[in-house]
C-alpha positions in Angstrom: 17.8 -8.8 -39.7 19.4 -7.3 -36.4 17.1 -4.3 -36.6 14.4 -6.4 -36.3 15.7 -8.1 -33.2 15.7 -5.1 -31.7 12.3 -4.2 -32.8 10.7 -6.1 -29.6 12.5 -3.9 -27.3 10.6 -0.4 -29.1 8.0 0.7 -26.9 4.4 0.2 -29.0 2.5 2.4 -30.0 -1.2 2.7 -31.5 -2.2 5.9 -33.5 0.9 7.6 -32.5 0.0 7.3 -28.5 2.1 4.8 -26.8 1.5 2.0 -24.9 3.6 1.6 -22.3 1.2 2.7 -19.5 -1.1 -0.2 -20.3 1.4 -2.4 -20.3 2.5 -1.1 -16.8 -1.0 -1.4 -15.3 -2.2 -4.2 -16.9 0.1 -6.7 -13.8 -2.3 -4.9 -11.2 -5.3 -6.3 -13.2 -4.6 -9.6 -13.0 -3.2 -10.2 -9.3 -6.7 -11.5 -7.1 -8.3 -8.8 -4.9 -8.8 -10.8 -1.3 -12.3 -11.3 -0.8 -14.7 -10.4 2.1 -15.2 -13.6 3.6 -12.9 -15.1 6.1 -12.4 -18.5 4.0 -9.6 -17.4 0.9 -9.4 -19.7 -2.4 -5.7 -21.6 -2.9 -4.8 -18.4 -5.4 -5.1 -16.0 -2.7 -3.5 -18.5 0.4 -0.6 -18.8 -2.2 -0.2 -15.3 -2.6 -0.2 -14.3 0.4 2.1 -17.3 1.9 4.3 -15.8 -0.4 4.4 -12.0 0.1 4.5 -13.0 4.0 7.9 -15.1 3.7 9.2 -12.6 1.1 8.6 -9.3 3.5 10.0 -11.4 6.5 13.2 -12.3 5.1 13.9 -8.7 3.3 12.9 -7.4 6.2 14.5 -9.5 8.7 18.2 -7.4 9.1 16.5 -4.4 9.0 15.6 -2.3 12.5 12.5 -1.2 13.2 12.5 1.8 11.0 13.0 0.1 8.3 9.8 -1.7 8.1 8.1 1.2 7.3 9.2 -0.1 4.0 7.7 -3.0 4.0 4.7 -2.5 2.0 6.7 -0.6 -0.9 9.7 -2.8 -1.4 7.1 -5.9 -1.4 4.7 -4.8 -4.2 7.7 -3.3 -6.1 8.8 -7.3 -5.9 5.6 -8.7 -6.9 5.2 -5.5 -9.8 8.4 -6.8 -11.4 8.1 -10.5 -11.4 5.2 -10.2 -13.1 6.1 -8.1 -15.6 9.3 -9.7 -16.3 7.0 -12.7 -16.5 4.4 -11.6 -18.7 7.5 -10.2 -21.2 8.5 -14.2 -21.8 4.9 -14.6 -23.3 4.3 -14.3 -27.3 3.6 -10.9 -28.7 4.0 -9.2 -25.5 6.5 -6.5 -24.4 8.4 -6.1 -21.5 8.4 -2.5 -19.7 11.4 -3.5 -17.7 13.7 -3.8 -20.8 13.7 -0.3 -21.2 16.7 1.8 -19.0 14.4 4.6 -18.3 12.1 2.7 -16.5 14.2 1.3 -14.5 16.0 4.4 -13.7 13.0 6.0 -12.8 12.7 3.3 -10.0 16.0 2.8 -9.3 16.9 6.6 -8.6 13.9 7.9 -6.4 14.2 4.5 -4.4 18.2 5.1 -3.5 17.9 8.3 -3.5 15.4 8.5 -0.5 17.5 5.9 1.4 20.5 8.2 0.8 18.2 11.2 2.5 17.1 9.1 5.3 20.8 8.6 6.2 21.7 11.6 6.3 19.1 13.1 7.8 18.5 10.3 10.6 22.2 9.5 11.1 24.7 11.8 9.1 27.8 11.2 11.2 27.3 7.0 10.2 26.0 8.3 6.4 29.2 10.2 6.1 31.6 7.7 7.8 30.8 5.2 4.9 32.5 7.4 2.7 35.9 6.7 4.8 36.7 3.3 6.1 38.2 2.9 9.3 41.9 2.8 9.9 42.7 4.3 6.6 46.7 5.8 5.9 46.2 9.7 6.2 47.6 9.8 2.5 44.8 7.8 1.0 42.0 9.7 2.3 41.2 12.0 -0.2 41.9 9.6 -3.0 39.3 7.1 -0.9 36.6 9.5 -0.3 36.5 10.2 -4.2 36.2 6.6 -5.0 33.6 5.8 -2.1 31.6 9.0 -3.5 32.2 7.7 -7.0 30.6 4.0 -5.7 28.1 5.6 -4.1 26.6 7.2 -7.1 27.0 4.6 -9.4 24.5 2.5 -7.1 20.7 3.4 -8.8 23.2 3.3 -12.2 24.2 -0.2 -11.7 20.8 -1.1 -10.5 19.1 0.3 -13.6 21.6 -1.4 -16.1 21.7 -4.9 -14.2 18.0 -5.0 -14.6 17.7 -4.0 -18.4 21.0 -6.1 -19.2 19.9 -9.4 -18.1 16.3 -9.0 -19.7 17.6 -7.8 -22.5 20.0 -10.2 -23.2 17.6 -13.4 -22.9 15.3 -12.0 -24.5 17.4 -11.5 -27.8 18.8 -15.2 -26.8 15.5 -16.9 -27.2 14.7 -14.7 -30.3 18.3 -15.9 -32.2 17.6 -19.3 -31.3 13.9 -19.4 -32.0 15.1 -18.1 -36.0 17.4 -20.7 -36.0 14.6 -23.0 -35.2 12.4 -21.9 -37.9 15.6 -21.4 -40.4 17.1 -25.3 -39.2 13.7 -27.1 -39.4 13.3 -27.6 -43.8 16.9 -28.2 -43.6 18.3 -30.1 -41.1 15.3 -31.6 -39.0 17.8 -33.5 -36.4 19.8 -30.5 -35.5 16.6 -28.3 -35.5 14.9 -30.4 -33.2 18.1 -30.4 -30.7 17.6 -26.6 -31.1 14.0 -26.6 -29.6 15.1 -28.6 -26.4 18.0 -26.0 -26.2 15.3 -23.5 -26.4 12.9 -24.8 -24.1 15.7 -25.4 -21.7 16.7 -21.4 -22.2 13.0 -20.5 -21.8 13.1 -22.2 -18.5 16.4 -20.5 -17.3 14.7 -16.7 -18.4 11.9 -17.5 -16.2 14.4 -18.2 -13.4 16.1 -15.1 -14.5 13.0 -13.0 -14.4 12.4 -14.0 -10.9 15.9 -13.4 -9.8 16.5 -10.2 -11.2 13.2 -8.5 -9.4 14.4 -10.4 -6.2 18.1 -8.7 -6.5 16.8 -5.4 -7.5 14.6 -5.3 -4.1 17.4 -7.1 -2.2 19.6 -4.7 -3.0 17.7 -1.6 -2.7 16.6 -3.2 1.4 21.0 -2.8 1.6 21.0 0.5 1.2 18.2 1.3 3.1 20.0 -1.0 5.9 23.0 1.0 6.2 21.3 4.2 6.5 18.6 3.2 9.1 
């Protein structure tokens, strides 16, 4: 039985050939194209309302060189809520539960705000290695940590991701069983089961949201402290 709760996080396949790169794309499919005229349906006005007040508030502490980042941290928002929405739907799987995926955004993404520190600024990049007004004796010990820190970063960005998904996902799969398992049984508890599960669902959804928004929030961080 706990193989098979784990079974929704294997990556599908179909004649040996996976599936995964559909089930990347597919998000970019279903967001509206703006049209040509000047008058825009409520979809689109929504849309855009919200990837307006989204870009000004990540991009609000940032100087002027960062908002050459605008346009990437905003569709890496909108990319990941909806795939981490589309991954609470029946029969569906959810690209962002894997750890390789999201190191594979996680690294490139810090990675380049590391090298526009230290290429832009190094003497600032550096000095965040070494707090001010540390005891002579502590220094080494202090730039090994802050090193240490600093690497962990796209690690801990990567693992908060997958973590979080992962672990409501296999929630609402363990309850949903002991739906189906409670129902014949005990039809009063089973039924207190279902609310408990709707209310979960709900709170996954508000996770799924969340998690994109903290992953882009704090990627615009670390681009804020090398900028």
């Amino acid at each position: 039985m706990m193989v098979s709760f784990f079974d929704q996080f294997a990556s599908p396949s179909f004649l040996g050939i996976p599936l995964i790169a559909i089930a990347i794309a597919l998000p970019w499919v279903l967001f509206p194209t703006p049209p040509s005229r000047w008058v825009n349906n409520r979809l689109i006005t929504v849309q855009t309302w919200f990837i307006n007040r989204f870009t000004n508030q990540l991009m609000m502490p940032l100087n002027v060189g960062g908002h050459k980042w605008a346009l990437l941290l905003a569709s890496l928002m909108v990319f990941l809520i909806t795939i981490n929405m589309l991954g609470l739907l029946p029969y569906t799987f959810t690209p962002t539960t894997q750890l390789s995926l999201n190191m594979g955004f996680a690294v490139p993404l810090w990675l380049a705000t590391v090298i526009i520190g230290m290429r832009n600024q190094p003497t600032v990049a550096l000095g965040h290695l070494l707090p001010e007004g540390t005891p002579i004796p502590l220094i080494p010990v202090l730039i090994i940590i802050e090193t240490i820190s600093l690497f962990i970063r796209p690690l801990a960005l990567g693992v908060r991701l997958t973590a979080n998904l992962t672990a409501g996902h296999l929630l609402i799969q363990l309850i949903a069983t002991a739906v189906f398992v409670l129902l014949p049984m005990m039809p009063t508890v089973a039924i207190l089961t279902a609310i408990v599960l709707f209310l979960l669902t709900l709170l996954e959804v508000a996770v799924a949201m969340i998690q994109a928004y903290v992953f882009v929030l704090l990627l615009s961080l670390y681009l804020q402290e090398n900028v």
